[in-house]
PDB file of N, CA, C and O in Angstrom:
ATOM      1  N   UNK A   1     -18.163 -41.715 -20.517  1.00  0.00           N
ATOM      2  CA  UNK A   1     -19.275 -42.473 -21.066  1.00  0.00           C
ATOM      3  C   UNK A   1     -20.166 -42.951 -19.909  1.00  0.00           C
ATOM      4  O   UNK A   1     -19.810 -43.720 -19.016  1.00  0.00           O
ATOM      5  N   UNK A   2     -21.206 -42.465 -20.032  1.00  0.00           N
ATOM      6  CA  UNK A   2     -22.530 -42.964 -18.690  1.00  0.00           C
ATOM      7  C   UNK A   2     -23.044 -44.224 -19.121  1.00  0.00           C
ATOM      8  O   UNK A   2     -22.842 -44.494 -20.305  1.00  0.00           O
ATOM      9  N   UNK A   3     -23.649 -45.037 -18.443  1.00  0.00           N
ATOM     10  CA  UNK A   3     -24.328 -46.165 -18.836  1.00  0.00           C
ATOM     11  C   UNK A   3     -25.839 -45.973 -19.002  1.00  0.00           C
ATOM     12  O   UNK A   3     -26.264 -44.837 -18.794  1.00  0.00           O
ATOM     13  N   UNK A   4     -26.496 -46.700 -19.266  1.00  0.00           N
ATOM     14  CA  UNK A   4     -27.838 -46.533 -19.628  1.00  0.00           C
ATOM     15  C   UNK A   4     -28.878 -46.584 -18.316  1.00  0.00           C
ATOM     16  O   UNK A   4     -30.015 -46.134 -18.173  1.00  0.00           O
ATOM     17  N   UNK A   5     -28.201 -47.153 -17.633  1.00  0.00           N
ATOM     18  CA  UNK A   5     -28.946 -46.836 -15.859  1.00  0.00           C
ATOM     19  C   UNK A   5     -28.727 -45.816 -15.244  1.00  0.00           C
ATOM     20  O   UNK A   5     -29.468 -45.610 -14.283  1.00  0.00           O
ATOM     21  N   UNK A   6     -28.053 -45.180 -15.436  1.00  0.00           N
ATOM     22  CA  UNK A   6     -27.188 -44.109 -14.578  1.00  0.00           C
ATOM     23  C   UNK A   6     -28.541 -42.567 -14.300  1.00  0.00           C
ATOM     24  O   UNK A   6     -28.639 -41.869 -13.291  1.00  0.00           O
ATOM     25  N   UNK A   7     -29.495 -42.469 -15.772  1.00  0.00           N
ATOM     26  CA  UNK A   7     -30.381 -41.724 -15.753  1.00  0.00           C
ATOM     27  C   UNK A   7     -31.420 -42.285 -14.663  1.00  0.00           C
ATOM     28  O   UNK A   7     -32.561 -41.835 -14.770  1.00  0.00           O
ATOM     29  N   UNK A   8     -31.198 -43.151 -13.691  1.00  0.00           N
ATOM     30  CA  UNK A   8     -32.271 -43.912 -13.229  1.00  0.00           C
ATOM     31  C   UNK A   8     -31.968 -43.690 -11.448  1.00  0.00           C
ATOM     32  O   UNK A   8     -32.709 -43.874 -10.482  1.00  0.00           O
ATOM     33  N   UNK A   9     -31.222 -43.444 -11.501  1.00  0.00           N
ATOM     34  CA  UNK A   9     -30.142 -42.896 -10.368  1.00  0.00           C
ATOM     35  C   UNK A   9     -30.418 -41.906  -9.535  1.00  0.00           C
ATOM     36  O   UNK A   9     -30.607 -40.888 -10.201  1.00  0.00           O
ATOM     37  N   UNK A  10     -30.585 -41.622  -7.881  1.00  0.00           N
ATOM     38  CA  UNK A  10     -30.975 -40.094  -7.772  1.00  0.00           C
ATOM     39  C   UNK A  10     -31.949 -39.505  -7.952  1.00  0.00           C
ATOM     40  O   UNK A  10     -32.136 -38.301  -7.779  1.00  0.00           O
ATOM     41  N   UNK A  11     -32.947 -40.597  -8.461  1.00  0.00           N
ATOM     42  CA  UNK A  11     -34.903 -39.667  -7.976  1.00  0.00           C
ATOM     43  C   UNK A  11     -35.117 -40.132  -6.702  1.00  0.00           C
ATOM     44  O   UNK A  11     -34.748 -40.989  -5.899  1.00  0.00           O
ATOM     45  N   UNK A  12     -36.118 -38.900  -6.904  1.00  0.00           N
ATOM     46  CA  UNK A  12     -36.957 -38.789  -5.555  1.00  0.00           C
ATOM     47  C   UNK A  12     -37.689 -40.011  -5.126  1.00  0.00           C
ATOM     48  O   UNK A  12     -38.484 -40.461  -5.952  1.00  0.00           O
ATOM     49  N   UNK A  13     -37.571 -40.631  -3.995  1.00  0.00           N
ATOM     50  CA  UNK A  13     -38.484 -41.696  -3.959  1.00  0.00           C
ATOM     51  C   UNK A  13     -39.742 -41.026  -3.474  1.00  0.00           C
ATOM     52  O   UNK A  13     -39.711 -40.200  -2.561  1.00  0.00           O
ATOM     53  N   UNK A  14     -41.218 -41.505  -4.293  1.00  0.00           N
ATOM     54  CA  UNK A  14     -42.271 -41.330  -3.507  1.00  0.00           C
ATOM     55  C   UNK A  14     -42.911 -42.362  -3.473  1.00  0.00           C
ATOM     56  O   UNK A  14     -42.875 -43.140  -4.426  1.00  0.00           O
ATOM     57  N   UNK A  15     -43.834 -42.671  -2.080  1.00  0.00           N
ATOM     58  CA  UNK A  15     -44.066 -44.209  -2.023  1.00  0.00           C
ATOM     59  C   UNK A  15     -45.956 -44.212  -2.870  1.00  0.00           C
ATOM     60  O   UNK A  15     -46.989 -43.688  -2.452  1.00  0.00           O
ATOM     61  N   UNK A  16     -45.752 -44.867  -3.876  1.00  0.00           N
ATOM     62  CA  UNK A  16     -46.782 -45.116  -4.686  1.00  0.00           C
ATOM     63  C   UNK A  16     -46.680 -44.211  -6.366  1.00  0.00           C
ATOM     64  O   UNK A  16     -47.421 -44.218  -7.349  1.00  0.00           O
ATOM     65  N   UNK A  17     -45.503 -43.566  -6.075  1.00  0.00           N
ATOM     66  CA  UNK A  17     -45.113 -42.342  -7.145  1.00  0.00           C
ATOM     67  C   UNK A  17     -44.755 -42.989  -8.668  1.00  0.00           C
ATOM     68  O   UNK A  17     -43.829 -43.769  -8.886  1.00  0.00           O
ATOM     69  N   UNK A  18     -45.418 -42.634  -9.356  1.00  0.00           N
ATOM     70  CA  UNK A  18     -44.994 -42.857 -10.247  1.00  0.00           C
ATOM     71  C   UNK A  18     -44.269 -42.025 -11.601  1.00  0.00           C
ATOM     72  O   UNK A  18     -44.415 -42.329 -12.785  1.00  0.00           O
ATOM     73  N   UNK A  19     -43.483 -40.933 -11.065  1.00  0.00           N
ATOM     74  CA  UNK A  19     -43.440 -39.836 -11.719  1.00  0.00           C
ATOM     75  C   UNK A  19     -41.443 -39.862 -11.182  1.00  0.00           C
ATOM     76  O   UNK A  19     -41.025 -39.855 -10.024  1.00  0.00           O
ATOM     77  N   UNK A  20     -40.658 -39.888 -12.380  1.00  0.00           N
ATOM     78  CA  UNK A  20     -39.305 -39.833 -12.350  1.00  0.00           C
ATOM     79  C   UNK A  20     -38.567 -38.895 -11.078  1.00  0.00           C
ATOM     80  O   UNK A  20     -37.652 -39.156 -10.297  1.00  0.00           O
ATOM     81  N   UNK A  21     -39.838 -37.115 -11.370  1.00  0.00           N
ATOM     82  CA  UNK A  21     -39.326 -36.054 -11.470  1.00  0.00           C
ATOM     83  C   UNK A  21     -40.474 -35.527  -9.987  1.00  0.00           C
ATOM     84  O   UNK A  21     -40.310 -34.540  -9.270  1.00  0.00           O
ATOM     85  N   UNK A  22     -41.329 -36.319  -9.922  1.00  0.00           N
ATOM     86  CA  UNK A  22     -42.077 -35.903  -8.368  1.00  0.00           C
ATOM     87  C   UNK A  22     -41.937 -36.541  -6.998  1.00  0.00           C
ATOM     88  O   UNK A  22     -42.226 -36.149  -5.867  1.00  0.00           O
ATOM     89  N   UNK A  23     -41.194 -38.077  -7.656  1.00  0.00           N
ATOM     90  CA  UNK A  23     -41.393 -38.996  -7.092  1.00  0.00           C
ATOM     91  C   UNK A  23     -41.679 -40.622  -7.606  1.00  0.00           C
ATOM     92  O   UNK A  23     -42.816 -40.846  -8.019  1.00  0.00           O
ATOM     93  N   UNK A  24     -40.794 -41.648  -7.597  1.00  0.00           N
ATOM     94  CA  UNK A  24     -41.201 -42.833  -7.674  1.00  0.00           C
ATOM     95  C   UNK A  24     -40.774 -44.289  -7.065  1.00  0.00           C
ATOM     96  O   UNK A  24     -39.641 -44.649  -6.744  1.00  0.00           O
ATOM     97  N   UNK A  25     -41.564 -44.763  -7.019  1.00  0.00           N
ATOM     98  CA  UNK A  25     -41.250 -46.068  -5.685  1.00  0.00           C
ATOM     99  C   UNK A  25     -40.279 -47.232  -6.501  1.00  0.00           C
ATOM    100  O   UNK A  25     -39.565 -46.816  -7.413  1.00  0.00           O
ATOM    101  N   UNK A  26     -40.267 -48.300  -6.252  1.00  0.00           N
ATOM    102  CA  UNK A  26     -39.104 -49.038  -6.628  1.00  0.00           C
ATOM    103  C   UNK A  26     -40.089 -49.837  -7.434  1.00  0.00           C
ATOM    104  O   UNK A  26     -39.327 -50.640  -7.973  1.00  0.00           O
ATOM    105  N   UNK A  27     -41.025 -50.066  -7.766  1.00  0.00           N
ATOM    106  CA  UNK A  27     -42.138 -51.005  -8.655  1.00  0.00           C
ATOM    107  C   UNK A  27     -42.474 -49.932 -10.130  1.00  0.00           C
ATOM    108  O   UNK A  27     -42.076 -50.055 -11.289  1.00  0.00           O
ATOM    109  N   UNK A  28     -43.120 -49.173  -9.667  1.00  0.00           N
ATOM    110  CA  UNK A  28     -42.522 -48.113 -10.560  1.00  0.00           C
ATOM    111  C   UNK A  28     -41.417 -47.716 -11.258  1.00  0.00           C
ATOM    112  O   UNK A  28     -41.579 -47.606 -12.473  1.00  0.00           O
ATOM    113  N   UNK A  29     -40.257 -47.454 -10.780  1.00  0.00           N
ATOM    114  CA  UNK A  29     -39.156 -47.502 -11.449  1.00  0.00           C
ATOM    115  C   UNK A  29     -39.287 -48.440 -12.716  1.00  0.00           C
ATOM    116  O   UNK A  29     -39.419 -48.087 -13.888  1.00  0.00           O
ATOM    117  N   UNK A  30     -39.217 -49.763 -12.179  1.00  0.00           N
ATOM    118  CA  UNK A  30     -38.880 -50.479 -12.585  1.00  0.00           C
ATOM    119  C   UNK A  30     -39.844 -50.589 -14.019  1.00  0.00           C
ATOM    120  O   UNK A  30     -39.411 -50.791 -15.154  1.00  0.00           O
ATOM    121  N   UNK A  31     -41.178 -50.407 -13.642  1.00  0.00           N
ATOM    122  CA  UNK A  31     -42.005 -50.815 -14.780  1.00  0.00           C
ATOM    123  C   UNK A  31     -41.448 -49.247 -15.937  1.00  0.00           C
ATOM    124  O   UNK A  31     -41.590 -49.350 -17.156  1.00  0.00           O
ATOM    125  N   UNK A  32     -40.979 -48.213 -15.445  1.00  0.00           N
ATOM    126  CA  UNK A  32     -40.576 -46.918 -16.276  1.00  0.00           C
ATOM    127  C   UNK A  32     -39.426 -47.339 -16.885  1.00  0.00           C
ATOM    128  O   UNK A  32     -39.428 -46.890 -18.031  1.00  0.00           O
ATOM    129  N   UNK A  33     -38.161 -48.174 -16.603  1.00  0.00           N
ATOM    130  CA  UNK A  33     -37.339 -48.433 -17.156  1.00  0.00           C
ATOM    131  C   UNK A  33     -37.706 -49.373 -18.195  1.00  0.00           C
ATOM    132  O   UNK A  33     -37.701 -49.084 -19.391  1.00  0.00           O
ATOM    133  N   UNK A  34     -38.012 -50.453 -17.741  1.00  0.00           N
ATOM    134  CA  UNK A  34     -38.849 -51.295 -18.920  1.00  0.00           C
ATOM    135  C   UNK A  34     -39.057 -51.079 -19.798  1.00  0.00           C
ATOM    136  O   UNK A  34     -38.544 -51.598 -20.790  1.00  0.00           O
ATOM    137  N   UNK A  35     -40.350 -49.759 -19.781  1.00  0.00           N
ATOM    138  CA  UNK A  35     -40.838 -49.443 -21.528  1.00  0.00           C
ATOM    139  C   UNK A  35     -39.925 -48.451 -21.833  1.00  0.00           C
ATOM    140  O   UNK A  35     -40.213 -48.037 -22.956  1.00  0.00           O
ATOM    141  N   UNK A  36     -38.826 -47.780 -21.325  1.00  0.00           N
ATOM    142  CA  UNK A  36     -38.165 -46.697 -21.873  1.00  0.00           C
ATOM    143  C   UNK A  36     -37.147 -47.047 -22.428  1.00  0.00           C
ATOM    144  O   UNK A  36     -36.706 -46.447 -23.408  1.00  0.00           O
ATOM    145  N   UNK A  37     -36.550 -48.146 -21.875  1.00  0.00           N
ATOM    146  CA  UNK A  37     -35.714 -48.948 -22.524  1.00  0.00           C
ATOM    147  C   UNK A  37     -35.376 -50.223 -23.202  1.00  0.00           C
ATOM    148  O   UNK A  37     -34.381 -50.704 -23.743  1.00  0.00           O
ATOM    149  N   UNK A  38     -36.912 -50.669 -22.896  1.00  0.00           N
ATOM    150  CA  UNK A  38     -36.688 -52.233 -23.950  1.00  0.00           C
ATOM    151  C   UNK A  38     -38.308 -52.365 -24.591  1.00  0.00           C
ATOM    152  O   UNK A  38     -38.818 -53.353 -25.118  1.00  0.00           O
ATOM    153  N   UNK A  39     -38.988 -50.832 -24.315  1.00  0.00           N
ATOM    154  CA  UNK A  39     -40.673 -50.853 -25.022  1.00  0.00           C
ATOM    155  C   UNK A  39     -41.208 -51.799 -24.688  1.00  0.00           C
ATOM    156  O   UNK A  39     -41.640 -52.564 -25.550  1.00  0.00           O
ATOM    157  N   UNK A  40     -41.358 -52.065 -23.421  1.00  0.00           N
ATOM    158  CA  UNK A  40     -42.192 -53.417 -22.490  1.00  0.00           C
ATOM    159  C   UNK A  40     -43.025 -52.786 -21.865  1.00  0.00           C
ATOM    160  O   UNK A  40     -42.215 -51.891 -21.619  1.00  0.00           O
ATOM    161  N   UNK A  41     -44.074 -52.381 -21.297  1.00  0.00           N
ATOM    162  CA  UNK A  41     -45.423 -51.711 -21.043  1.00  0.00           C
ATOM    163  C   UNK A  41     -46.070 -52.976 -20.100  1.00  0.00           C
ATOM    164  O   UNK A  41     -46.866 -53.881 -20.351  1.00  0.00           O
ATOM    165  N   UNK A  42     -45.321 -52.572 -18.900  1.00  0.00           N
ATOM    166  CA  UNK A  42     -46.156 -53.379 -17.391  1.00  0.00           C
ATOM    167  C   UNK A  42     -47.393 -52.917 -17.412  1.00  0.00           C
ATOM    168  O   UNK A  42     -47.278 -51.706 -17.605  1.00  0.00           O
ATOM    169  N   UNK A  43     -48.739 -53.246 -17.307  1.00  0.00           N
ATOM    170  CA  UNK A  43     -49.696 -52.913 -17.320  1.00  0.00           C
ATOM    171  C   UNK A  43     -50.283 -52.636 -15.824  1.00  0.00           C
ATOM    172  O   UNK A  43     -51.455 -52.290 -15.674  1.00  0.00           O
ATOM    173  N   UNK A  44     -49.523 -52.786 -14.890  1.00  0.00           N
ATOM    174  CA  UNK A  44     -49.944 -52.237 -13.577  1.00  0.00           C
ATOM    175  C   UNK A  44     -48.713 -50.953 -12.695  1.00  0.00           C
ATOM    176  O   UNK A  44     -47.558 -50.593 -12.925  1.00  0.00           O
ATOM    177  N   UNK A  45     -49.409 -50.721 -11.994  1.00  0.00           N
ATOM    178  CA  UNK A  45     -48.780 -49.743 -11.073  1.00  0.00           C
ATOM    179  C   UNK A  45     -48.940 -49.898  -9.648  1.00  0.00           C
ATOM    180  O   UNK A  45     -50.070 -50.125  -9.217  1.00  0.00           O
ATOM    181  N   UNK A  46     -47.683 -49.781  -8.634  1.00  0.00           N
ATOM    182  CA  UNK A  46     -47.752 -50.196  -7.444  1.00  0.00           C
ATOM    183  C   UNK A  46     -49.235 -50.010  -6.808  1.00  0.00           C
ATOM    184  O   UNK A  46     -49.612 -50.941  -6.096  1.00  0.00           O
ATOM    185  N   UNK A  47     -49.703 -49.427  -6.902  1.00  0.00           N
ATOM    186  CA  UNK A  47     -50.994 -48.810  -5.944  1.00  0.00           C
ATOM    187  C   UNK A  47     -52.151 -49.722  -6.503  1.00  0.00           C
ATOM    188  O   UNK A  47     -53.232 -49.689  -5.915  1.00  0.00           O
ATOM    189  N   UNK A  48     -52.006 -50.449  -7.486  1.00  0.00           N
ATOM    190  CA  UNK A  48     -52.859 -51.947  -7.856  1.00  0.00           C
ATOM    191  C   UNK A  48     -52.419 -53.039  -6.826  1.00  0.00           C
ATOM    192  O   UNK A  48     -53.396 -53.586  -6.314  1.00  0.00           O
ATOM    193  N   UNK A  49     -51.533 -53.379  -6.503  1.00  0.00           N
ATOM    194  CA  UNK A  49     -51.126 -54.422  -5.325  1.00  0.00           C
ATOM    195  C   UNK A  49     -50.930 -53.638  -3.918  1.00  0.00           C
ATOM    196  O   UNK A  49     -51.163 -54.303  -2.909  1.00  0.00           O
ATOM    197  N   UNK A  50     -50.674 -52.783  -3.813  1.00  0.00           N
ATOM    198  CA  UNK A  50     -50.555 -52.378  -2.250  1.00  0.00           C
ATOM    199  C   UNK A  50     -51.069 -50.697  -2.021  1.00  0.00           C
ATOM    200  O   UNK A  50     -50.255 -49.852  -1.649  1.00  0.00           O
ATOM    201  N   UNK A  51     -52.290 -50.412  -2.253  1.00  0.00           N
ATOM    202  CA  UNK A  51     -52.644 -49.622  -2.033  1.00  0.00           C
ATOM    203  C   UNK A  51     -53.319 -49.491  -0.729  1.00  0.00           C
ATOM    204  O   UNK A  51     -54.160 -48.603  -0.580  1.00  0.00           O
ATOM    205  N   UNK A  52     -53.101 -50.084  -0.027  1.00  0.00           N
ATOM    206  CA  UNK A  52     -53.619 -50.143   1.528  1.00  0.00           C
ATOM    207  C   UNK A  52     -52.635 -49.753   2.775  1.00  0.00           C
ATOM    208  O   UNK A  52     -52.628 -49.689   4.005  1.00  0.00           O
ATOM    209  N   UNK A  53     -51.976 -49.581   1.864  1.00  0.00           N
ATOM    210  CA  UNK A  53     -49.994 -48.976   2.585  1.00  0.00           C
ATOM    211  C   UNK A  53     -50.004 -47.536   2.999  1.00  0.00           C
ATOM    212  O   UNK A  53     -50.261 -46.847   2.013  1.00  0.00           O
ATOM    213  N   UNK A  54     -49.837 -46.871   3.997  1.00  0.00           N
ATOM    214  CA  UNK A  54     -49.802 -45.712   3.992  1.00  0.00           C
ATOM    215  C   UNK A  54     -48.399 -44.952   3.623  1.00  0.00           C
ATOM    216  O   UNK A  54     -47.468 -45.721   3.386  1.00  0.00           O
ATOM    217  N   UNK A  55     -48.134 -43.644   3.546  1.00  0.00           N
ATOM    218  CA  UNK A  55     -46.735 -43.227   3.473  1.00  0.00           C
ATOM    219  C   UNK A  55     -45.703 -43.543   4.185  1.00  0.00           C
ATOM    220  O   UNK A  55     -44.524 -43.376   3.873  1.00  0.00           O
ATOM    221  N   UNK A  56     -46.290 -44.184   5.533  1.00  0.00           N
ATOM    222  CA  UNK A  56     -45.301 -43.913   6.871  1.00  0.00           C
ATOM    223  C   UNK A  56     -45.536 -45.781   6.822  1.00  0.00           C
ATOM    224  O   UNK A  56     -45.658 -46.550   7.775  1.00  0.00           O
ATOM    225  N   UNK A  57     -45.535 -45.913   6.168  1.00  0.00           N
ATOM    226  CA  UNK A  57     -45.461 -47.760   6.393  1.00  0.00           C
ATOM    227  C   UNK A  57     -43.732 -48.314   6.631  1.00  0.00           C
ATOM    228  O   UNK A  57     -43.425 -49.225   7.400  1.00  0.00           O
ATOM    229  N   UNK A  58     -43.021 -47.743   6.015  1.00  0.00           N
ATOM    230  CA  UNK A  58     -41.546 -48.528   6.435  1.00  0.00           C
ATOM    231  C   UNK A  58     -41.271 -47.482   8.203  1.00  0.00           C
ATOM    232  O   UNK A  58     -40.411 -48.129   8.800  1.00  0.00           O
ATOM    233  N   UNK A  59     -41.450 -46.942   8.589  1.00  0.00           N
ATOM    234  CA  UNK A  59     -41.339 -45.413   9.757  1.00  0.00           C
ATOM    235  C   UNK A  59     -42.309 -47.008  10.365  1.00  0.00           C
ATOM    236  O   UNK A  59     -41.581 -47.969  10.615  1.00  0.00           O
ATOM    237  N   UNK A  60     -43.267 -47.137  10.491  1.00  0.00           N
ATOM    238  CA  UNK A  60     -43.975 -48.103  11.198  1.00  0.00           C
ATOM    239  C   UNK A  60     -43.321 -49.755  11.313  1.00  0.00           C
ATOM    240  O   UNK A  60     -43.173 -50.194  12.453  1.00  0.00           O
ATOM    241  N   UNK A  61     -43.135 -50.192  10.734  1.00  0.00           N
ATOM    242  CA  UNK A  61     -42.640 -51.009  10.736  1.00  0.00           C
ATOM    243  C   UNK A  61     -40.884 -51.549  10.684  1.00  0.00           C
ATOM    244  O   UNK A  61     -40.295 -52.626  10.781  1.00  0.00           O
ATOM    245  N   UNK A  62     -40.563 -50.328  10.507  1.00  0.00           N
ATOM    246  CA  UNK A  62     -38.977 -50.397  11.315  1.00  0.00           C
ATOM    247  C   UNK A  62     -38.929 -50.324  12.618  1.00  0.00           C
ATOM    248  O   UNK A  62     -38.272 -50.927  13.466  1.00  0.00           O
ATOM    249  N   UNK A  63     -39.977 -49.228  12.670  1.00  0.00           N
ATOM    250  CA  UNK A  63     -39.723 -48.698  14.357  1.00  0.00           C
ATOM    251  C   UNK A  63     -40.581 -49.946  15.054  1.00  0.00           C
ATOM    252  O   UNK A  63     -39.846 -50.306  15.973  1.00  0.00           O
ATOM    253  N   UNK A  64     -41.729 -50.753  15.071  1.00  0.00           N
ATOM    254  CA  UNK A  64     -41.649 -51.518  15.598  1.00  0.00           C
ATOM    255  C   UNK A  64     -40.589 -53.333  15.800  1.00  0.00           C
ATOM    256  O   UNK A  64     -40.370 -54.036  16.786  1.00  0.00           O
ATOM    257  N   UNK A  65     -40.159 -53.475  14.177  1.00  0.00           N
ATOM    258  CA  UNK A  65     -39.275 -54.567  14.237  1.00  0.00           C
ATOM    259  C   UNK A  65     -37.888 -54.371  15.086  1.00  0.00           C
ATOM    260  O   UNK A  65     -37.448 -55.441  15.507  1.00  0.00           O
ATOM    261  N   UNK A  66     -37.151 -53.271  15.404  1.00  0.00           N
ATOM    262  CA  UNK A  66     -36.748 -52.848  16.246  1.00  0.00           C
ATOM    263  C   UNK A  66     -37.169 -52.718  17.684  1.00  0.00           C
ATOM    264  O   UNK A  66     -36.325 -52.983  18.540  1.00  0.00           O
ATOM    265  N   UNK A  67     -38.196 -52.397  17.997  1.00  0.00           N
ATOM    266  CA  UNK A  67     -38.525 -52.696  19.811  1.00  0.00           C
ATOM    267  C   UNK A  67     -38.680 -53.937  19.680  1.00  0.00           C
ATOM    268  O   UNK A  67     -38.113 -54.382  20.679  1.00  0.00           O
ATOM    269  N   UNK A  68     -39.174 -55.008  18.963  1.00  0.00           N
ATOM    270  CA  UNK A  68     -39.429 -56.166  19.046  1.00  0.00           C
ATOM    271  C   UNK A  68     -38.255 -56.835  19.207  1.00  0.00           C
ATOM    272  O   UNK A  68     -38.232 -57.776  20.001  1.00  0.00           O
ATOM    273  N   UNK A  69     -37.028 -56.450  18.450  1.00  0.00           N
ATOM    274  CA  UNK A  69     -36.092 -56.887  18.545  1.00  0.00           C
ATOM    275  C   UNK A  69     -34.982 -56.721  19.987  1.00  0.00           C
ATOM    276  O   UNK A  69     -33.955 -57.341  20.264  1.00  0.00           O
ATOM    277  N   UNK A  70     -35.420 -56.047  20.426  1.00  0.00           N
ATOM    278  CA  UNK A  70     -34.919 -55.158  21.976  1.00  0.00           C
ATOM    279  C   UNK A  70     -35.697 -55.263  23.033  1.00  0.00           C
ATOM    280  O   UNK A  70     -35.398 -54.688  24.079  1.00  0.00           O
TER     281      UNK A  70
END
């Protein structure tokens, strides 16, 4: 017996993605689980709050919080 999260498991992350099966970020997810499973309809999508982020934004900012840290 699977649980009802388990389909949620194992996508692709893409950063701003909002697509299960191309790619999707963790704001996303979240607003896809929502209406798929409790018919709640977030009316925004990550790229409304942080669309000024590039792809390589965590690659940037790891790699510097790390020299900073050293």
């Amino acid at each position: 017996m699977s649980n009802w999260y388990d389909k949620y498991t194992g996508l692709p992350f893409k950063h701003l993605g909002h697509d299960p099966i191309e790619g999707i970020d963790c704001f996303n997810l979240c607003k896809h689980a929502y209406k798929h499973e409790l018919s709640i309809d977030i009316p925004h999508y990550t790229s409304d709050f942080c669309n000024i982020v590039d792809e390589d934004w965590y690659v940037k900012t790891h790699e510097q919080l790390m020299l900073k840290a050293f």
